[in-house]
C-alpha positions in Angstrom: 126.4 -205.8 180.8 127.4 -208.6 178.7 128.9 -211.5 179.5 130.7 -213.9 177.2 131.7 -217.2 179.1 133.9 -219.4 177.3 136.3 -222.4 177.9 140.1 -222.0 177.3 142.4 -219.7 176.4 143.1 -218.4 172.9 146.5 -219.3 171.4 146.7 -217.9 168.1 147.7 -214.0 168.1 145.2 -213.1 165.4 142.3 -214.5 167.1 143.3 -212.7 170.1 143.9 -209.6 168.1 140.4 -210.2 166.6 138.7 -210.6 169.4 140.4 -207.8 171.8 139.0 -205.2 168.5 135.3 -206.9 168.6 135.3 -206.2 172.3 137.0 -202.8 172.0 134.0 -201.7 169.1 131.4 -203.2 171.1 132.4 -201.8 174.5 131.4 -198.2 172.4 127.9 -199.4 172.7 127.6 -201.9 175.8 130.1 -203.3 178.6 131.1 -206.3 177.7 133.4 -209.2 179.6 135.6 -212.0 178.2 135.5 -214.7 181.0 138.1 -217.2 179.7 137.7 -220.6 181.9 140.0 -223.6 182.2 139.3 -226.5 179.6 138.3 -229.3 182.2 138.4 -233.1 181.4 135.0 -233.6 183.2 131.8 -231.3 182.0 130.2 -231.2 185.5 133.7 -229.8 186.2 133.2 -227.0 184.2 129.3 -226.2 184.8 130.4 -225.7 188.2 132.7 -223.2 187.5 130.5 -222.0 184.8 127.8 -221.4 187.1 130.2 -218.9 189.6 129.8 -216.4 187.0 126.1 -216.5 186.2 124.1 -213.7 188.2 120.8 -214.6 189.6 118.6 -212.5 187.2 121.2 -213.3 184.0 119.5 -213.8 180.8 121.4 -216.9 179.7 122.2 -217.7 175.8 124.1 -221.0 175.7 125.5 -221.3 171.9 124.5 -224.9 171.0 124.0 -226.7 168.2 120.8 -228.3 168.7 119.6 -224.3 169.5 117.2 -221.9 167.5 118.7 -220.3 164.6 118.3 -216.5 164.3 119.1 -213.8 161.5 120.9 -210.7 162.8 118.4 -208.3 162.7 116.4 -211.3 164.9 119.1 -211.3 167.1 119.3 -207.2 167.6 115.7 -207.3 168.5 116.6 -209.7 170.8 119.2 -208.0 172.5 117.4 -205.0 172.8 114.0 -206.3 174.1 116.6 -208.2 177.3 117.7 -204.9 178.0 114.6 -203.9 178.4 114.3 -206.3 181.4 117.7 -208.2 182.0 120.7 -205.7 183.3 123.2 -208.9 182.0 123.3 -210.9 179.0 125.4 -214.2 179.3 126.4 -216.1 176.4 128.1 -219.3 177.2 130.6 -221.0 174.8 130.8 -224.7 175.5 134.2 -226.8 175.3 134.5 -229.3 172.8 132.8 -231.8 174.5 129.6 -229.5 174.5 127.7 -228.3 177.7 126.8 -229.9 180.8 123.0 -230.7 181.1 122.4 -228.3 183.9 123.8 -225.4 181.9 121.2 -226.2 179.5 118.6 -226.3 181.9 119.5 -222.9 183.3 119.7 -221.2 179.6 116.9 -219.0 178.9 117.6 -219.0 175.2 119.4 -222.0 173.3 121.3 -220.3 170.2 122.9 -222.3 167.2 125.0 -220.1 164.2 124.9 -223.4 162.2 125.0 -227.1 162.2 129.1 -227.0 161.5 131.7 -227.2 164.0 134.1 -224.4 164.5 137.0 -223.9 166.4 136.4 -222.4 169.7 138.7 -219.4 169.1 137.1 -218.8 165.4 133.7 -218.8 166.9 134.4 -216.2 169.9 135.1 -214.1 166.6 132.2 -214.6 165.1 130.0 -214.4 168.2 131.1 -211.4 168.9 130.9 -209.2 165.2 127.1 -211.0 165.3 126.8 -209.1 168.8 128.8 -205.9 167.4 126.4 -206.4 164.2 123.3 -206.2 166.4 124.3 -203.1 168.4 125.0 -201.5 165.0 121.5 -202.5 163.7 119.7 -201.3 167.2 121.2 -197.9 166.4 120.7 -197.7 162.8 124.0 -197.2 162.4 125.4 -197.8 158.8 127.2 -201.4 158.7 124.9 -204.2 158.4 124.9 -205.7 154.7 
């Protein structure tokens, strides 16, 4: 199972439509969940309810800035070796104000996809083709490049 946790709700009808096909290609391969939390004004606010949908034995990939950088076949190979393991992947999407420090601290792998700043609904996009990329590589399945 994969997990993608991530703070508010898309507006825009073509990043929704964007990311329900991502989800759809990548469901081909691996069950994956949207969990769509409520923007909060406090970040302990929202690692509390962050932390209601984070299993026990999760492997936890918080997408931060200050994280590791990785090239997609990197990534694959990471996503395959937690399977080996790990029944759940989470990948946790911040709010603009970041992540709470506890979050951090129960991460098992920091990830950054650049120094920029995207928009939250842009980057669920991107976040999950990279994740549909990586199932594609596993299989050696014509797409990458």
């Amino acid at each position: 199972m994969i997990k993608i946790i991530c703070l508010g709700k898309l507006k825009e009808k073509y990043l929704t439509e964007l990311t329900e096909d991502y989800i759809k290609r990548i469901n081909k391969y691996h069950k994956i969940e949207l969990i769509e939390l409520k923007d909060e004004e406090n970040l302990e606010n929202e690692a509390r309810n962050i932390m209601k949908y984070i299993g026990n034995k999760d492997y936890v990939i918080t997408l931060e800035i200050e994280g590791n950088s990785l090239t997609s076949e990197e990534l694959a190979k990471m996503i395959d070796n937690t399977f080996i393991t790990n029944s759940a992947i989470t990948f946790i999407i911040g709010s603009s104000e970041g992540l709470h420090e506890s979050i951090k601290k129960r991460s098992s792998y920091a990830l950054s996809f650049s120094k920029f700043t995207f928009p939250h609904g842009l980057f669920r996009g991107i976040l999950l083709e990279q994740i549909y990329r990586a199932f594609k590589i596993i299989n050696n399945e014509r797409y990458h490049k």
